[in-house]
C-alpha positions, 0 to 999 in steps of 0.5 A: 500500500503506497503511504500516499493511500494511508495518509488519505485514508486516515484524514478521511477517516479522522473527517468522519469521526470529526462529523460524527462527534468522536473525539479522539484523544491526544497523538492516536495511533492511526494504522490503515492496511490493505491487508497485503492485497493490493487494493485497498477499496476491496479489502482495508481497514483504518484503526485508531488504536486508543488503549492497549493495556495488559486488561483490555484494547479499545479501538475505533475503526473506520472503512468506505462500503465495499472495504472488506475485513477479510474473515479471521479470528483470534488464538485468544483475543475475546472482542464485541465489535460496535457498529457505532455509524453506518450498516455492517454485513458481518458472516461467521464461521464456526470453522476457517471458512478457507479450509472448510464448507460453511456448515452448522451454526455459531453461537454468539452474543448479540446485543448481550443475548444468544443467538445461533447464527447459521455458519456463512450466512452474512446478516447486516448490523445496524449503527448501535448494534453489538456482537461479542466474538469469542476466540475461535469464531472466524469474522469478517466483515464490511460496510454497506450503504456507505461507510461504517465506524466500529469500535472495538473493546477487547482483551489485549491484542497481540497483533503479531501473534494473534490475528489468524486469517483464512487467506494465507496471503494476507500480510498486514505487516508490509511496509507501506511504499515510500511515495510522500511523507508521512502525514497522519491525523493528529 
């Protein structure tokens, strides 16, 4: 991803938290990938990293419709994902969707209830709505009717070891093309 993108992305991410009211606080840690894959509007997210203390993670995202999360889970990480502006279309899976047919169900707390989701099945959230994904639970998912803002409050995140996705070629370490400064939100 070229540092040209990721500058853009996150002014226009930190342009919609401004016109949805968050306050962001001092020198927020701001990251955008790709991915790995090479084309952002298919597949990229921003996150605005506010706290990750030994306890818990906070983070607020953002991403235009179509800007897939590709589908992952965690080995530990427990997480409730906040659809806090905008549609979220998310599909679980009760096993690594890039391994196995979708089949069964998945049981996941939804606005602090049950519910038994169908494996593959993608269901859309509404702003407000939230889902708590436990370790195992493989997710993805991506903004509709425009974009989406989505908090995040988890236990710790290890980025480095604990994120596993169902493509193999995803690399959300690759180092951004130097093509101009760098030039984040402040």
């Amino acid at each position: 991803m070229k540092q040209s993108e990721i500058n853009k992305l996150c002014r226009e991410a930190a342009d919609c938290l401004k016109q949805h009211n968050w306050v962001l606080p001092p020198q927020p840690e701001w990251s955008a990938t790709d991915f790995g894959l090479g084309d952002y509007t298919k597949a990229g997210l921003v996150e605005v990293l506010l706290a990750n203390e030994p306890e818990y993670c906070e983070k607020i995202m953002y991403a235009r419709e179509g800007m897939v999360t590709p589908a992952h889970t965690h080995y530990e990480k427990k997480e409730d994902i906040i659809c806090r502006h905008g549609t979220l279309k998310i599909t679980l899976w009760s096993k690594n969707p890039g391994e196995h047919k979708a089949e069964g169900t998945v049981e996941v707390k939804i606005n602090r209830k049950m519910e038994t989701r169908q494996s593959g099945v993608p269901f859309e959230m509404p702003a407000g709505t939230r889902i708590t994904l436990t370790s195992g639970i493989w997710h993805e998912f991506v903004p509709v009717n425009g974009v989406s803002v989505i908090g995040e409050v988890s236990t710790f995140c290890n980025e480095e070891t604990d994120n596993i996705f169902a493509n193999k070629d995803i690399d959300i370490f690759q180092a951004p093309q130097a093509d101009e400064p760098v030039a984040l939100p402040v």
